[in-house]
C-alpha positions in Angstrom: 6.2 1.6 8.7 9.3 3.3 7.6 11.9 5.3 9.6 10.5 8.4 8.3 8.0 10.6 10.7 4.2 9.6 9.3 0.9 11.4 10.5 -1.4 10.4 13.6 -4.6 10.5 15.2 -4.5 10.7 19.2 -8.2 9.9 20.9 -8.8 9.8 24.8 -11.8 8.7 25.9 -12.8 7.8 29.6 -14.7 4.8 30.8 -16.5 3.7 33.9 -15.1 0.6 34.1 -11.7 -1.3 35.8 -8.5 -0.5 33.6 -8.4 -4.7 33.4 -11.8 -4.8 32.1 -11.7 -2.1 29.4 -8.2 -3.8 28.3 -9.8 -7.6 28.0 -12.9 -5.7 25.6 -9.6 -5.6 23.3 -8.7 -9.2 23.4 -11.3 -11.1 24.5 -13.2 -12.3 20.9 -16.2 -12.9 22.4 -16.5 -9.0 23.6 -14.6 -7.4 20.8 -16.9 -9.1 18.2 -19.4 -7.3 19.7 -17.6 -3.4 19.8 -14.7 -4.1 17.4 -14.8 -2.8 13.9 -18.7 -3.3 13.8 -21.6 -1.3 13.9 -25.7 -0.9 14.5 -26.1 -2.2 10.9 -23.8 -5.8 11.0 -25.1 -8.3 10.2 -22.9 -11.3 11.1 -19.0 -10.7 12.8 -16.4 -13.2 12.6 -13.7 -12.4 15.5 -10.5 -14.3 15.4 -8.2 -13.1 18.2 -4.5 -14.7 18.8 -3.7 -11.9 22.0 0.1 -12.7 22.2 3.4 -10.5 20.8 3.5 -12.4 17.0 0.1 -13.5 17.1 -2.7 -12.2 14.5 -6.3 -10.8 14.8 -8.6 -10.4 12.2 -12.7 -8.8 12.3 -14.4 -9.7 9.3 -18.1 -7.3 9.9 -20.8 -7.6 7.2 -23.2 -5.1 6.4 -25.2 -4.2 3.5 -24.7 -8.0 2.2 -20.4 -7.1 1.8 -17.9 -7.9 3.8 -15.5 -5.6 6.0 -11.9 -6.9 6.8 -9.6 -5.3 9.5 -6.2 -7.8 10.2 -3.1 -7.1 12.0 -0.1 -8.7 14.3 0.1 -7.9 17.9 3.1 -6.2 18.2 3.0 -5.3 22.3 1.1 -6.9 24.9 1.3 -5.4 28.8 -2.1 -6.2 30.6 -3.8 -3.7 31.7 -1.7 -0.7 30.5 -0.8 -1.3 26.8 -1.3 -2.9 23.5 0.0 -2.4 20.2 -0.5 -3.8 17.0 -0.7 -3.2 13.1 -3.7 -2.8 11.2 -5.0 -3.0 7.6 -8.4 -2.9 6.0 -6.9 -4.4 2.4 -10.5 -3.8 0.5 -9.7 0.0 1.2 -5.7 0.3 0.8 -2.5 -2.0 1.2 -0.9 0.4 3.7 -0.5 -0.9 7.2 -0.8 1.4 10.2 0.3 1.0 14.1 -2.6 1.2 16.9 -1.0 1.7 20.3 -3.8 1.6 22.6 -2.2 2.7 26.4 -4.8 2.4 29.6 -4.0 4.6 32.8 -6.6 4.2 36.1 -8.5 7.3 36.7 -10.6 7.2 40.4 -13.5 4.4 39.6 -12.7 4.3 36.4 -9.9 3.7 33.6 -9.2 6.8 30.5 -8.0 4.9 27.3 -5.7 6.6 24.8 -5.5 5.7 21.1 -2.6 6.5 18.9 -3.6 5.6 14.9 -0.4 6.3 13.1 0.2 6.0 9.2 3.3 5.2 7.7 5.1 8.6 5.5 2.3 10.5 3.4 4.4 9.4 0.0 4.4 6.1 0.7 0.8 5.7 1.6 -1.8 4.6 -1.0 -4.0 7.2 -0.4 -2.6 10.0 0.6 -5.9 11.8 0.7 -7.2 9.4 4.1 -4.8 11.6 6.1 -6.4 14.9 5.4 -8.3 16.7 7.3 -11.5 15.2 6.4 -9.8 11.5 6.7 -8.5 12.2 10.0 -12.0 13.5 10.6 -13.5 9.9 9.5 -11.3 7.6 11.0 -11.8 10.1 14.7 -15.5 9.4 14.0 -14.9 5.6 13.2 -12.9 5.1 16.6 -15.6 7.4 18.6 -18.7 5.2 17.1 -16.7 1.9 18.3 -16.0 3.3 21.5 -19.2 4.3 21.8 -20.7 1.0 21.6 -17.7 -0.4 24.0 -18.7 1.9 26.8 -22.4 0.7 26.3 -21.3 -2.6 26.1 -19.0 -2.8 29.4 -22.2 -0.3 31.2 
């Protein structure tokens, strides 16, 4: 990402479970394979996970017989409070955008903020996926995954 402001989605979402729990569900393959860029329909998930500052991750979810590919770098790693790290999906666009996912206790409980930012609108590939009805898809995306994390952690 270039010095230049880009555009952002900001999700908070509260979870019944230890703020150390809900931040392992991120780095922990054999619970992200199961929550992490998958859904009802997948078929098989490969997780591969390499939790430290430098190291990569990369969810490869089938579904409908084709293969889904999210990869990044870890970029921050603070257990329990914070973790940030670049993402791509290269069968839908080359851009690369910046996750910062920050956890704060709340009572019995821990509330999760995610920060999805693109790089500049004119440098993106598609523009057009930080519209409205883009920002609208990828809020839905995260909700749907978080979803099946809080069922997951129940």
């Amino acid at each position: 990402m270039s010095g230049k402001p880009g555009h952002f989605i900001r999700i908070e979402r509260r979870f019944d479970v230890s703020p150390e729990r809900l931040f392992d569900a991120w780095v922990d393959p054999g619970i992200a394979r199961r929550w992490l860029f998958t859904s009802p329909d997948s078929e098989t998930n490969a997780t591969d996970l390499d939790p430290k500052v430098g190291g990569v991750w990369r969810v490869t979810d089938r579904r409908g017989g084709v293969d889904y590919a999210a990869h990044g770098e870890y970029l921050a790693i603070d257990r329990p409070h914070r973790l940030v790290f670049t993402m791509t999906m290269p069968q839908f666009s080359s851009d690369i955008d910046r996750i910062t996912i920050e956890i704060r206790p709340d009572g019995d409980g821990a509330v999760l903020t995610l920060l999805h930012e693109s790089a500049p609108i004119d440098t993106l590939t598609k523009p057009e996926d930080w519209g409205p009805k883009g920002q609208d898809q990828m809020k839905d995306g995260w909700g749907k995954m978080f979803d099946g994390l809080a069922r997951l952690l129940a």
